[in-house]
N, C-alpha and C positions, 0 to 999 in steps of 0.2 A: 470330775470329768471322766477320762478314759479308764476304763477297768480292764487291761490290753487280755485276750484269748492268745491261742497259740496260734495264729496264722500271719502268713508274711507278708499279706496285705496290709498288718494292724498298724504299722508306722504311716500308709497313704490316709489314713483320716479320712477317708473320703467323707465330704459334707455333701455330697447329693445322694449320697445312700442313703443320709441322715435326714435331710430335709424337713429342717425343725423351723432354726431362725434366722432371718438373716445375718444376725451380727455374727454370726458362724466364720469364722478366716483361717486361712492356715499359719499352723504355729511360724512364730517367726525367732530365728533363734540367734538374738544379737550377741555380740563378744566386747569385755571390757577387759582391758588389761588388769592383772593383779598388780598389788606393788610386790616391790621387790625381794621381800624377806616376810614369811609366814613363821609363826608363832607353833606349836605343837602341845596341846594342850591334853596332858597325860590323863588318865582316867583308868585305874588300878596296872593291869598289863597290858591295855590299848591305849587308844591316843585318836583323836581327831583335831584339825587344824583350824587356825583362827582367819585364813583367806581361804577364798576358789584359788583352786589349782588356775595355771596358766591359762587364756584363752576358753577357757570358761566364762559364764554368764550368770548371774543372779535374776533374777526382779527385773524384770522390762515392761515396756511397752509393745503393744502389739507391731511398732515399725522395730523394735530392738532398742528402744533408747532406755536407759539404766530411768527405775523408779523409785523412791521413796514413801511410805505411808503418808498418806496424807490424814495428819490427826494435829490436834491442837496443842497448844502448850501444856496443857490441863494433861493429855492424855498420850505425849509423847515418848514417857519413859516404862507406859506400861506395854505388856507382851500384846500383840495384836492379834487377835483370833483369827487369823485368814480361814480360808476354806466355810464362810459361813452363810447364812442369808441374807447379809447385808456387808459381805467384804466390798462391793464394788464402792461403799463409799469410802474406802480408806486405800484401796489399789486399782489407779487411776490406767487400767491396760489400754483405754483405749484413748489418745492423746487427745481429743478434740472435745475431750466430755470429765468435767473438771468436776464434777457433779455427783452423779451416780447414775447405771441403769435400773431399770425394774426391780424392786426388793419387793416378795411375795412372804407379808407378814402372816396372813389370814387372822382371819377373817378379811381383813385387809389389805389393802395393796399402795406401794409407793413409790416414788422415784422424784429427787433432790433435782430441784434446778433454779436458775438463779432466784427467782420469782418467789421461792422457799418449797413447801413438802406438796407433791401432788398426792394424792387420794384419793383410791378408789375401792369399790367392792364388786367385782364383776361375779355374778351368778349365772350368764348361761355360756355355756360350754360352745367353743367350736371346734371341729375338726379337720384338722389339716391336713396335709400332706398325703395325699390320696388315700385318707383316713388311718394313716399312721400315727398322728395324733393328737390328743385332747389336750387343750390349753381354755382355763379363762385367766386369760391373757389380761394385763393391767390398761385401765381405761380411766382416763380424769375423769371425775365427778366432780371433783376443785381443786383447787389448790390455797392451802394456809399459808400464811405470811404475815408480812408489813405490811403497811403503803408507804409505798416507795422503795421496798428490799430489792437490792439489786446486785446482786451477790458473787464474786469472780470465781468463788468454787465453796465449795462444801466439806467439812470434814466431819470424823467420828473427834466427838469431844468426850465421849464415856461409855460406857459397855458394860452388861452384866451376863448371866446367862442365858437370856433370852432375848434383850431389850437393848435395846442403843440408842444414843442421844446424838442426832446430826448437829452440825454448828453451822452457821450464817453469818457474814457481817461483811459490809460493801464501806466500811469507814463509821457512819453514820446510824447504821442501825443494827445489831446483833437479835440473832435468834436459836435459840434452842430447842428440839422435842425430843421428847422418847415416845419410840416405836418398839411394837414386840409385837412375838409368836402370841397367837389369843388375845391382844387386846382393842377390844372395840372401840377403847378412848385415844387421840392422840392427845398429849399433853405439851403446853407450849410454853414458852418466857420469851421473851419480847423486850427490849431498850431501843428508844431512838424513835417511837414511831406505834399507836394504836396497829390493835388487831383488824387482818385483815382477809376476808374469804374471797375469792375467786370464783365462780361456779364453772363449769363446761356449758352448763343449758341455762335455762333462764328457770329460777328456782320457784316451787311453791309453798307457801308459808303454810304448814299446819297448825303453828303454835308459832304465839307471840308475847312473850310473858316481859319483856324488857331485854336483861341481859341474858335471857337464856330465848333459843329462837330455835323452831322445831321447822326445820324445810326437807323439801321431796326433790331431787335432782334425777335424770332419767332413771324413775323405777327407784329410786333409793331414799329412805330415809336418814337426815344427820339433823342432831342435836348440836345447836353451837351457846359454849357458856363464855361470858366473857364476868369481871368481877363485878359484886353486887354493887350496884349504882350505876353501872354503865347502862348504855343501851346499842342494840342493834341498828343501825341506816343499812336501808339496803335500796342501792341501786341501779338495776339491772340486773347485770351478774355479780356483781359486785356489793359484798357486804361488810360494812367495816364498824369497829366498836373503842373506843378510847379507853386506857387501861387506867386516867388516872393516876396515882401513885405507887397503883398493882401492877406487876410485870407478867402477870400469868392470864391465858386463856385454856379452853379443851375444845374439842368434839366427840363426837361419837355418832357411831355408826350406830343407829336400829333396828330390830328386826322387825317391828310395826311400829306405829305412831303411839301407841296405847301404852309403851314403853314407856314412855317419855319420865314423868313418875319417879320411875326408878333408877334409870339412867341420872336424872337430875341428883340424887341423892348422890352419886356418887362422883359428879363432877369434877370434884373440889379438891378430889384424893388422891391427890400428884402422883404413881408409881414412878420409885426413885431406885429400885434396883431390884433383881427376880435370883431365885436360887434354888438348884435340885440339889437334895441328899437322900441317900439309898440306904437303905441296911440289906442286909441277905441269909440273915439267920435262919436256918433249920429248912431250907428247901424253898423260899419263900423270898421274893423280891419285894421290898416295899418302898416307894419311892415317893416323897413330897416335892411338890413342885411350890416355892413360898414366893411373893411381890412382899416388896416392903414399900410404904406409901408416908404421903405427908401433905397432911390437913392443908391446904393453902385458905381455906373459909373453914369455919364451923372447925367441928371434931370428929366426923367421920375418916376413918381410917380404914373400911374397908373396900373391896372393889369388885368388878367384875370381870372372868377370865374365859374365855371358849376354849375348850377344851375337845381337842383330835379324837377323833373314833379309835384311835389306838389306846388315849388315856380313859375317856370316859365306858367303854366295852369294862374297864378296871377298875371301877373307884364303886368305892361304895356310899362315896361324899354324896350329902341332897345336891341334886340341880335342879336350876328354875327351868318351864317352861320354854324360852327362848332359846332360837336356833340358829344358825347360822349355816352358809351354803360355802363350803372350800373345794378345790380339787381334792382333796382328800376324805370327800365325801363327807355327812353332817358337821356342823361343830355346836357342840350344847353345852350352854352359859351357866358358869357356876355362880354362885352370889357369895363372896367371901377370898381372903387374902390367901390360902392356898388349901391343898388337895391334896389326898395320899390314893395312888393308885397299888394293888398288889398283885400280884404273881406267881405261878408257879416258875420255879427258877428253871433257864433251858440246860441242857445237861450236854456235858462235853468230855468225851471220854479221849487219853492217848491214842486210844485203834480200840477197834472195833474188838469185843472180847474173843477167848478163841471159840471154835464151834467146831458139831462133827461134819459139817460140810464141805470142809476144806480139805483136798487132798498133799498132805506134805511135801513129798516127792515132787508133786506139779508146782507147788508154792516153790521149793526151794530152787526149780529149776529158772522157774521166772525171779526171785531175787537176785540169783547168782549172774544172769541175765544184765541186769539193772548194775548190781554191783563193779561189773567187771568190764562194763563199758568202755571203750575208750577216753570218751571224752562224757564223764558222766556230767557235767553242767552244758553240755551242748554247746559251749560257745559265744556262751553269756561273758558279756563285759559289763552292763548297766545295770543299775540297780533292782528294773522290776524283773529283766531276764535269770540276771545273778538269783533272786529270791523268788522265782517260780522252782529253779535246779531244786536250790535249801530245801522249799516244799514238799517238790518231788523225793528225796530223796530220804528227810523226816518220818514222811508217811510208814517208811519201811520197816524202818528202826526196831517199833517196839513190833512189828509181824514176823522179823525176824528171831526176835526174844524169842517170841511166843515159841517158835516151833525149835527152840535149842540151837537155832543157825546162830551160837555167839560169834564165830569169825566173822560172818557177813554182817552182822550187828555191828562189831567193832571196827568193819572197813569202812561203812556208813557213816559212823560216826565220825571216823576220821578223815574223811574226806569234807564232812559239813564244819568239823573245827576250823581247819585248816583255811576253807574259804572264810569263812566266818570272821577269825584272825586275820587274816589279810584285808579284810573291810573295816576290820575295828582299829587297826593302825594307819596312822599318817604318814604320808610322802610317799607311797609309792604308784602303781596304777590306777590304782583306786581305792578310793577313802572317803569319811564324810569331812564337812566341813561346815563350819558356823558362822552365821549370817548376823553382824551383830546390830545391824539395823534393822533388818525382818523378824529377826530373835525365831532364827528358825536352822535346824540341823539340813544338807541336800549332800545327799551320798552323788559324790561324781567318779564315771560317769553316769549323767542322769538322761532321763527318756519321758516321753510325753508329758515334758513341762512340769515336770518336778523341781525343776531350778530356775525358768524364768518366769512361769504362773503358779507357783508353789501349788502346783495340783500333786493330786495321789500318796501324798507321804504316808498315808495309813496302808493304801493298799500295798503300796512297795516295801515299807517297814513289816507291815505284819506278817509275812514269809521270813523273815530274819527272826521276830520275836517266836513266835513258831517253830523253826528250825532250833533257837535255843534253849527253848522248853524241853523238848525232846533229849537235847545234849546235857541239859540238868538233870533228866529224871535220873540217866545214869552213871552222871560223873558231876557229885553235886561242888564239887573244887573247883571246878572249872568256872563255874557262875558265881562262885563270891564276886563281889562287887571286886577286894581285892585281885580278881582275877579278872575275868572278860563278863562279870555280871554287871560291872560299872558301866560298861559302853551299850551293852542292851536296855539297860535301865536309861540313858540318852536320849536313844532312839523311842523310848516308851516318851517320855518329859516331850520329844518335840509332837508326837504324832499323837496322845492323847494322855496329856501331861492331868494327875489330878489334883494337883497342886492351885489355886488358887494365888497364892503367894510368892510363887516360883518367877523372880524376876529375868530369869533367863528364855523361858516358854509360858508361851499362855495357857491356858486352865482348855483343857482336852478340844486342842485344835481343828478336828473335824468334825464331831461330832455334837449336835445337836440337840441338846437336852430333852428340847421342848416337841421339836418336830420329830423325834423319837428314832431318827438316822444320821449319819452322814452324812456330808458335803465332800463331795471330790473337785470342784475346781479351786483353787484359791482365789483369782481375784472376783467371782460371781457376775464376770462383765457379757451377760448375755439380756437380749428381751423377756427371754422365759425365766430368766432370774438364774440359781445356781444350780446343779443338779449333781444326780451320782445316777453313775450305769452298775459296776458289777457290786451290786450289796454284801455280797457273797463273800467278798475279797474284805471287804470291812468286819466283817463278821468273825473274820478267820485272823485279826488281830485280836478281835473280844475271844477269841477259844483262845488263841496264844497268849493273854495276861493271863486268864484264867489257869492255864496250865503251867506258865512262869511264874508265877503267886504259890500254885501249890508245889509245887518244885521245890523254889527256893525260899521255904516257910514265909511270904511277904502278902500276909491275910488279905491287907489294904490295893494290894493290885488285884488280888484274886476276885476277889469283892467286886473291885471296879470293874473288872471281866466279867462278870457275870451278871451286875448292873445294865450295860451295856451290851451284851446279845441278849437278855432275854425284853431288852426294851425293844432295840431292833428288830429282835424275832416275829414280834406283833406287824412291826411297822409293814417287813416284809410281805410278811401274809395279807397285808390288807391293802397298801398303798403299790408293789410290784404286782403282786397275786391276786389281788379284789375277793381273795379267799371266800369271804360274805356275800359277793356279788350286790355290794351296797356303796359301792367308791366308782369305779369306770362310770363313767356318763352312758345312758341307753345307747346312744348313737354311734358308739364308740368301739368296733365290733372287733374286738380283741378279750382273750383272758389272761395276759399276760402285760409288761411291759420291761422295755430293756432297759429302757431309763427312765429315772423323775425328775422331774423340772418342778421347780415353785411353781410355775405356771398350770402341771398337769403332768402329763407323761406320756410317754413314745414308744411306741415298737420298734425301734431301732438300737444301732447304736452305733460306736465311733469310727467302726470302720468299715461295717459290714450290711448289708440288709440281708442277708442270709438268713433264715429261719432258724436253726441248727443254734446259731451261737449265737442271737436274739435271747433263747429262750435259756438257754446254754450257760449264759453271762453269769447270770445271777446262781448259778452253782456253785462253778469253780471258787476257790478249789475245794473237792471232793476231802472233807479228814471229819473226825471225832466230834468233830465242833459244829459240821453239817446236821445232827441229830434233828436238830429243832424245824426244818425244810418238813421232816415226816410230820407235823403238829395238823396237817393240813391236806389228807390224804387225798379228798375229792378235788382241790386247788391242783395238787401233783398231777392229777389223771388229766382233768380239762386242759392244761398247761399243754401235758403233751399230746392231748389229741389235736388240741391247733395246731401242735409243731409238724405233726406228723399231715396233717389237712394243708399246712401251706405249705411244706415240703414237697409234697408230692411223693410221700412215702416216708417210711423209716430213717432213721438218721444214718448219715452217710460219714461225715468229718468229724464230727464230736462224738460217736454214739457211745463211746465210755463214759462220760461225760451225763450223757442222757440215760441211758443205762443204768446206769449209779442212781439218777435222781431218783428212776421208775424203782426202784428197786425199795427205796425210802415208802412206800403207795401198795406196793405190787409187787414185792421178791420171786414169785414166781415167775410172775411176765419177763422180768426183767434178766433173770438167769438162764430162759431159754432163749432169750435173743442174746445174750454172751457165748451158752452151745452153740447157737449159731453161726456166730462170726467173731469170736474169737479169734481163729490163726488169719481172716483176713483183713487185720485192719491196723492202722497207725495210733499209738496214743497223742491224745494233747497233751502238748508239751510241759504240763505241770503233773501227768501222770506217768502211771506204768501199769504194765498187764500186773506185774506180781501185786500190787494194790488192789485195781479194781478185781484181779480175781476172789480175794481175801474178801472184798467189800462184799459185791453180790454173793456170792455162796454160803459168808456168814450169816447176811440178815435173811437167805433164802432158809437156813437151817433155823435162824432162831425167830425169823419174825420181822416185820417193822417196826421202825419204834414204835411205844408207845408212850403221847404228851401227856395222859392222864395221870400218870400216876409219875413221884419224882423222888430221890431221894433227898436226906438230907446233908449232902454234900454237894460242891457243882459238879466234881468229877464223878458221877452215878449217871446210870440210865437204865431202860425198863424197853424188852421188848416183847409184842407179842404174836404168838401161832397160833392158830386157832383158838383154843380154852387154856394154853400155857401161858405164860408169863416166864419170863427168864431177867432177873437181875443182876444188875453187871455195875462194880464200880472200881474207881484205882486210886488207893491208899495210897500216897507220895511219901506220908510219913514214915520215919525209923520204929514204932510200936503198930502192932495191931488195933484195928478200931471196927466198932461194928456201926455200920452206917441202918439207918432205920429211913424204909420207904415210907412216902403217906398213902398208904391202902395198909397198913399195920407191918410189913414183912420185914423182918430185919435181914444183913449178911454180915457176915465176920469176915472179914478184909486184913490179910494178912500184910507186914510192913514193906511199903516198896512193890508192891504185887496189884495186880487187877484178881478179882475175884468175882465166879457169877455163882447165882443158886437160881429155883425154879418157886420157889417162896418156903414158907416157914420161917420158922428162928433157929436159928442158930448158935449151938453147936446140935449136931446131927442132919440123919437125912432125912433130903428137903420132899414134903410130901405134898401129896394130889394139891391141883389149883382148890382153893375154896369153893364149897357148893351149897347151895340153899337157893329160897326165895325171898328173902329176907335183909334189903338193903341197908344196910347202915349209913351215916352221913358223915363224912369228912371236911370239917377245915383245910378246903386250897382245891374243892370241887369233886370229888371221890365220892364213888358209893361203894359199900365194898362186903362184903356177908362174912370179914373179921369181925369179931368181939372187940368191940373198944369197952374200957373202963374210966379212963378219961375226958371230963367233959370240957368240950372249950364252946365258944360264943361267934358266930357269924354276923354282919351287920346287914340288917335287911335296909336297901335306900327307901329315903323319904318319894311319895310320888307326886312331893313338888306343889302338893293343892291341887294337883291336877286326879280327871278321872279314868284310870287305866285299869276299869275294869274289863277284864278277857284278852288283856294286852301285854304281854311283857314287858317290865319297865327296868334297867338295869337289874336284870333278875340277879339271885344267888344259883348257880347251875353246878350239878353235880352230877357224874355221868360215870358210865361202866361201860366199858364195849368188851368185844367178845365172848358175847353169853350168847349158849344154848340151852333152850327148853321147849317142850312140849305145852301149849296151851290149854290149860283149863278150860273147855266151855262153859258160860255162865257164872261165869267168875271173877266179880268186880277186884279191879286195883283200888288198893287199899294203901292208907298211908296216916300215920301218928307223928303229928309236927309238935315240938315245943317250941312256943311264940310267947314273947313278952313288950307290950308297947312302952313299958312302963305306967309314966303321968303324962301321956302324950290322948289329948282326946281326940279323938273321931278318925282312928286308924282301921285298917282293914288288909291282911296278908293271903295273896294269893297262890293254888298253885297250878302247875301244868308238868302234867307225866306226858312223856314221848317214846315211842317205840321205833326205831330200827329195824326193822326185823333181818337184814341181812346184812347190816355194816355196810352199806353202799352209800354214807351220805346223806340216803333222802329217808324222810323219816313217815314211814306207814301209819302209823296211828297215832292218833293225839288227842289229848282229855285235859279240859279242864277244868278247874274244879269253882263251885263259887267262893266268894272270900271270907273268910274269916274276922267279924267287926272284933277287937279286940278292947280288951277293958283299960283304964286309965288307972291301974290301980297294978305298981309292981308287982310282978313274979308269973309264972309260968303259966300259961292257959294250953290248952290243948286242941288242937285244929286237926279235921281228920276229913275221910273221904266222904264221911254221913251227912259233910255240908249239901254235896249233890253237885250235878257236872253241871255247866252252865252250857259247853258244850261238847262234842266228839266226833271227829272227823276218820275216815279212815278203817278198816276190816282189820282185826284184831286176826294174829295167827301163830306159825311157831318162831321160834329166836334161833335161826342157826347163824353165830357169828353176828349177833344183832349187839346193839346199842339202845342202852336205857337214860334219860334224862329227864333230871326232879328240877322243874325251875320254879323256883320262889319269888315272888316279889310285892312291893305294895301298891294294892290296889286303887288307894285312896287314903288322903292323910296328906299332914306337912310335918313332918318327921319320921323319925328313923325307927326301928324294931328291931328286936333282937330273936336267934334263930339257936335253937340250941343243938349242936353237934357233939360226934366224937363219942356218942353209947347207943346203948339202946331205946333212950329218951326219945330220939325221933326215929323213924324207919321208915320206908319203903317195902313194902308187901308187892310182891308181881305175881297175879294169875297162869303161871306157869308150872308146870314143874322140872 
C-alpha cells in the first residue's frame, strides 16, 4: 500500500485523489489492551518484546475489531505470508466478507465465496478514473464447486511460493483448490457431493468427449475434466459431474479451442506446490522457477505455466505458441514443470564513486550543514519517519570518507547508532515487538498500517537495513549478531525472511517470486486485488541486504539482495515504466504509473495527485542501489516529459528527487537545472543538498550508468561519457581482490576501499577505451572489440514449431553503446556466427543487426539477415552475412554516441541451438571506421 513521500499531506490518504476502488476507506486504528507483563526477548545487545506496548493495536478489522488468520488446522502453525496476492483469504479486514476479495492470479482471476472459487479471465482493459487507470478488473465466467456447497467462510489450507490451496466446508461437504501466479488449470478435491460448474452466461459446448467438456463462456474458452468414467450434464448454466470414488476434478482456461489436445494431457497433473531458487555467481542471476505435481490419472507429471514479460524477455527455455492477455502485458505458455530465467545482475554500490566533478569545500560545507543540524532526524517518532532520517543520513557516510571529512563521517555515524540502539531495544519509546499469532515483528510507534494491516514492513524496515550497512562497512563489531547484527538480521527474518523453515517468519514476506515485485498491503482486501505504490522504497531494502551480506561476510543474504532487485529491476521497467511500451493498454495515455494493482495500474497514489511525486514515488530513496532505474534511459526521458507536460512545468516540490532521476538519462540536463536552483529550494525529506550535489556532479563527470556491461561482484558498477567508460566497485573485504567486468576489463580493489579505473587490467595505467570495427560476443549480452580467449556456449530458443522468419523470437541480444565512427560507403555489415543445432532436424538461426546512430533509443537502421538451415549432425557450422538480407530498413550514416545490436534467434525449428561466444569464433564486423 502506501510508500509515504516527504509531504504533510501524506498521513490524509486522501482517496479521491486516488480514485481507484471503491473498497478504498480510511484507515481505522482500533486499540486493544495488552496484558499486563511483557516478556523482553534479548537478541545479542538489543532486545524486542513479546507484547504491543500499551494501547497499541495489532491486526484489525477495518471497524478496529482485533483479527486472527483465518487458516485451517492443516495450516495453522505455519508462518502466514501476508502482504501477498492472495492474503485477503487468510486476513478477513473487512468484517462482512468471510470469504475473500478479488485475487488477480493471471492469467486468471478469482474470488472465494460461499458457492466455492469464482473464475475469470478478463482480456479487455477499462479505464477509469478520468483515465487514471487501467484495470481488467475480475469478472465471473463461473464459478467451481459442489452442489449444494454452502460455505460460512473460506480459508488458506496450504501455500507455496506462488500457489495456495483455498478450503470450503458447510459441515457436509469439503473442498479444496490450488491457484497460482501462471497457472491456466485450477485443480480441485471435493467430499460430500459431485463436481460442480456454475456459468455467468449460458455456455457453448465446443467439445464433448464425456468427462472432459470444452465450453465458450462470454468470449472465453474452459476446458472442464472431471475423472475418467464420469460424465458431464449440463443444464443451463449449470454443469455438474459425479466424482464416483475419485475426489478430484480441474479446469482450464484456453487460449483457442484448438488447444484442447494439449491441455487434456495435462489435466490430471495436480500442481501440489511451486518453488524459486537463485544462484548469482560471477555477475549473472539465474533463477528457476520449479511446480511439483501428482499424477491423479495416468503418469504424466508435467504441466503448463504462463510466464510474465518480465520472465519470458529472460529464459532461453522453448515456449509453445500459446498466449495469454494479463495487465501486465503478454503472458507465453511454457510446456513443462519449470524454467530458468538469467540476468545480468543490477549493481549497487555504497555512494556513488569519487569524481573530479565535485567541489570539496562546497561538499563539505553542505555536510557540515546536514551534520550539525539541530534536530538531524526532524522529528521522527514512527518507524517510516524514524527510517527516511537513518536514510538520509547513510547516504552521507561514505561521501564523507571519500573527501577525508572523518569527523563528520564519525558524527554520522554516531548519530545513526545511537538511534538505531534505541529501536533495537525494548521498553522504552519505541521498540519492535512480536506478533505471535501473525508471526510477524511491528516497530511501534507505527504508521500507515504497519500494525493493524501489516502493510509496509519492507519499505519501513529497509531504511534501518540500510542504515546498518553503512554502520558495518565501518565498524564491522558493531554488526556481529553478538552485537546489534542480531536485531537487524530480525528485521531481515520478518520483512523478507529466506528461510523456508523458519517457524517464527514466513519465507520473504512481501515479495513475490512469481510476479517479480512486492506487495505493500498485507491483508490484499481491495477490488483491484493487492498492490504497491513506491517500488523504489522495496528496492532500497534489496540494495540494503546486498550491502549487509557484503559487509558482514553473509554470502546468503547478499545473494538474496541481489536476487531480488535485479528480479524487480525488470519488473519495474516494464510493469511501472512500460519501458517496451508493450504492457500500458493503447487507451491508457500515461508512461508512467504510481501504483500496481493486480487488477492493472494507476497514476496515482496515497496521498497525492500531484504529478511531481506520482512520478517521484517510484524513486525515492535516491542511494547506490538506485543504479539499475539508469537500465532504461528513453523510459527516464518519457517519464519526465509527462511529469513536466502534466506539471505545467519543471518540477517544483520534489525536483531533487527528479533531478537525481534525470541525471540517471541525462547528467547534463540534470546538473544545469541543479545550477539553477540549487540555493532556491527545500529537500525531501529523505534527502540533503550535500547528497544530491555529490549525486548529479558525479555522474555529470563520469556518465550514466551503464546496464550493459556488469561486474562480477554485486557491489560494481560501469559508467559511461561519451567513448569512456569508468569502472567503480567496493571491496567490503579485509584482502584485495580484482573484480573482472563482462566486456573483459578487470580492477584491483583495494581491501575495505571503493576503487574506479577507466578500463584495462590491472596493475598499471588504465589506457584508451577499446577501438576497432570488430565486435566480439559475450556471454550475458556484450559485444566488445576486447580479445577474448575463452569460449563459452549461449542457448539459442526453440521457435516452438512455429514460423518466425524476419521476426524476433526470444532473440539472444548483444549490444555496445557509445560508439563513434565514420561510415564506410558501400560497405556491407558483416558478421561470422558459430551455430550448432546439434541432432535437432529442421532448425534454422537467424539474425538482425541494429544501428543507433545517436543513442537516442530509436534505432535508424536495420538489417536482416536470411536464416541459416542448419545440419543435424553435432558440432559448429558457420552462419555469415553471405546468406543475404531478407530485409533493411532505414539510411545508414555516422555513429556519434550510437548503439549497436546483434540479435539472434530461431527462425524455425522445435528446439534449441547453440551460439558460440566469448572469442573470436563469432564476431560482428560494422562498416565504419
Amino acid at each position: 500500500m502506501p510508500a509515504p513521500p516527504s509531504r504533510s499531506a501524506r498521513s490524509a490518504r486522501s482517496a479521491s485523489a486516488l480514485i481507484l476502488v471503491s473498497a478504498l476507506t480510511a484507515l481505522g486504528l482500533g486499540t486493544t489492551a495488552a496484558p499486563a507483563a511483557a516478556a523482553t526477548i534479548p537478541v545479542g545487545s538489543g532486545s524486542y518484546s513479546d507484547v504491543r506496548p500499551a494501547g497499541t493495536s495489532g491486526p484489525t478489522t477495518n471497524t478496529g475489531t482485533p483479527v486472527t488468520p483465518k487458516l485451517t488446522p492443516a495450516a495453522k502453525d505455519k508462518p502466514l505470508p501476508t502482504n501477498d496476492w492472495w492474503s485477503s483469504l487468510a486476513f478477513q479486514r473487512y468484517g462482512d466478507n468471510p470469504h475473500s476479495t478479488p485475487m488477480y492470479g493471471h492469467p486468471l482471476t478469482y474470488q472465494a465465496t460461499a458457492a466455492g472459487l469464482e473464475v475469470g479471465y478478463p482480456t479487455t482493459p477499462a479505464v477509469v478514473g478520468d483515465g487514471r487507470q487501467y484495470e481488467y478488473a475480475h469478472k465471473r465466467d463461473l464459478t467451481l464447486g459442489l452442489t449444494g456447497l454452502n460455505s460460512p467462510d473460506t480459508k488458506a489450507d496450504d501455500w507455496s511460493d506462488w500457489t495456495v490451496t483455498p478450503y470450503w466446508s458447510d459441515g457436509a461437504r469439503t473442498l479444496r483448490t490450488t491457484i497460482g501466479h501462471g497457472l491456466p488449470f485450477v485443480y480441485a478435491k471435493g467430499s460430500g457431493a459431485g463436481a460442480q460448474i456454475t456459468t455467468a452466461a449460458a455456455p457453448t459446448v465446443f467439445a464433448d468427449q464425456g468427462n472432459v467438456l470444452g465450453i465458450t463462456v462470454s468470449g472465453h474458452h474452459y476446458a472442464l475434466f472431471a475423472p475418467t468414467g464420469s460424465d458431464w450434464n449440463i443444464a443451463g448454466s449449470t454443469l455438474t459431474a459425479g466424482l464416483g470414488a475419485k475426489d478430484y476434478f480441474s479446469l482450464a482456461v484456453l487460449p483457442s479451442t484448438d488447444a484442447l489436445a494439449t491441455y487434456k494431457k495435462y489435466a490430471y497433473s495436480f500442481v501440489t506446490g511451486s518453488k524459486a531458487s537463485w544462484n548469482t555467481a560471477g555477475g549473472t542471476v539465474r533463477a528457476t522457477y520449479t511446480l511439483t505435481t501428482e499424477a491423479k490419472e495416468g503418469s504424466e507429471t508435467g504441466t503448463l505455466q504462463a510466464l510474465y514479460r518480465h520472465q519470458w524477455l529472460h529464459t532461453s527455455d522453448p515456449l509453445t505458441p500459446y498466449t495469454y492477455v494479463s495487465p501486465r502485458g503478454t503472458m507465453k505458455v511454457r510446456e513443462g514443470a519449470s524454467f530458468t530465467t538469467s540476468q545480468r545482475a543490477s549493481a549497487v554500490l555504497p555512494a556513488l564513486p569519487q569524481s573530479s566533478g565535485v567541489d570539496r569545500a562546497r561538499l563539505r560545507g553542505y555536510l557540515n550543514e546536514a551534520a550539525n543540524a539541530s534536530d538531524p532526524f526532524s522529528g521522527a517518532t514512527d518507524t517510516y519517519w524514524t527510517g527516511k532520517a537513518l536514510g538520509r543520513l547513510a547516504q552521507l557516510v561514505p561521501v564523507a570518507d571519500q573527501i577525508g571529512e572523518t569527523a563528520v563521517r564519525d558524527k554520522l555515524l554516531g548519530l545513526m547508532k545511537g538511534r538505531l540502539q534505541d529501536w533495537f531495544t525494548a521498553g522504552g519509546a519505541n521498540e519492535f515487538s512480536y506478533d505471535r499469532t501473525w508471526k510477524t515483528l511491528t516497530g511501534y510507534p507505527a504508521s500507515y498500517g504497519s500494525d493493524t494491516e501489516l502493510n509496509d514492513h519492507h519499505f519501513h524496515y529497509s531504511y534501518y537495513v540500510y542504515a546498518a550497512a553503512i554502520v558495518a562497512q565501518y565498524d564491522p563489531a558493531w554488526a556481529a549478531d553478538s552485537a546489534w547484527g542480531g536485531m537487524v538480521k530480525t528485521l531481515v527474518r520478518d520483512a523478507a525472511n529466506p528461510s523456508r523453515t523458519d517457524s517464527a517468519f514466513p519465507f520473504l514476506r512481501g515479495f513475490d517470486v512469481y510476479a517479480g515485485h512486492s506487495w505493500a498491503s498485507g491483508h490484499q482486501g481491495f477490488a483491484a486485488g493487492n498492490n504497491q505504490e513506491s517500488s523504489s522504497e522495496s528496492t532500497n531494502l534489496s540494495a540494503g541486504l546486498v550491502l549487509w551480506g557484503a559487509a558482514t561476510g553473509d554470502t546468503g543474504l547478499r545473494d538474496l539482495g541481489t536476487y531480488l532487485l535485479t528480479t524487480e529491476s525488470e519488473a519495474i521497467a516494464q510493469y511501472w515504466f512500460d519501458a517496451d511500451e508493450q504492457v500500458f493498454p493503447s487507451s491508457f495515455g500515461h508512461d508512467t504509473v504510481g501504483m500496481v494493482w493486480g487488477s492493472g495500474g494507476a497514476y496515482a497514489t496515497w496521498w497525492t495527485a500531484n504529478p511531481e511525486e506520482i512520478h517521484g514515488i517510484n524513486v525515492l530513496p535516491v542511494t547506490g542501489g538506485s543504479l539499475h532505474l539508469g537500465g532504461e534511459k528513453t523510459a527516464v526521458r518519457r517519464n519526465l516529459a509527462e511529469m513536466e507536460r502534466r506539471n505545467g512545468g519543471p518540477a517544483v516540490e520534489w525536483r531533487d528527487i527528479l533531478w537525481e532521476f534525470q541525471s540517471l538519462a541525462d547528467p547534463a540536463a540534470a546538473k544545469a537545472k541543479w545550477d539553477a536552483g540549487h540555493a532556491s529550494y527545500t529537500p525531501e525529506q529523505g534527502e540533503s543538498k550535500a547528497h544530491t550535489y555529490h549525486w548529479i556532479n558525479t555522474l555529470d563527470a563520469l556518465g550514466a550508468p551503464d546496464a550493459t556491461v556488469n561486474g562480477d561482484i554485486p557491489t560494481s558498477a560501469v559508467f559511461t561519457k561519451g567513448t569512456v567508460r569508468t569502472y567503480a566497485a567496493h571491496n567490503h573485504s579485509a584482502t584485495t581482490r580484482t573484480v573482472t567486468f563482462s566486456d573483459g576489463v578487470r580492477l584491483t580493489v583495494p581491501a575495505r576501499s571503493t576503487a574506479t579505473g577507466t578500463g584495462g587490467t590491472d596493475p598499471g595505467p588504465d589506457p584508451e577505451p577499446p577501438t576497432g570495427n570488430t565486435f566480439q560476443l559475450r556471454t550475458g549480452g556484450a559485444l566488445t572489440t576486447a580479445t577474448g580467449t575463452t569460449a563459452t556456449t549461449d542457448t539459442i530458443a526453440s521457435a516452438g514449431g512455429a514460423n518466425h522468419d524476419g521476426t524476433p523470437h526470444q532473440p539472444l541480444t548483444y549490444t555496445v553503446k557509445g560508439v563513434n565512427g565514420t561510415l564506410k560507403p558501400g560497405t556491407p555489415t558483416a558478421f561470422r556466427l558459430q551455430v550448432d543445432a546439434g541432432t535437432t532436424v529442421g532448425l534454422g538461426q537467424q539474425a538482425r543487426v541494429s544501428y543507433d546512430l545517436t543513442g537516442d533509443g530509436t534505432y535508424d537502421r536495420t538489417e536482416t539477415y536470411r536464416y541459416f538451415a542448419t545440419d543435424p549432425v553435432t558440432g559448429w557450422e558457420e552462419y555469415t552475412q553471405a546468406r543475404g538480407l531478407v530485409s533493411a530498413t532505414g539510411t545508414p550514416g555516422d555513429l556519434r554516441g550510437g548503439t549497436i545490436r546483434l540479435e539472434v534467434w530461431s527462425a524455425i525449428g522445435n528446439g534449441t541451438a547453440k551460439l558460440r561466444t566469448g572469442t573470436a569464433d563469432s564476431v560482428l564486423v560494422i562498416p565504419f571506421q
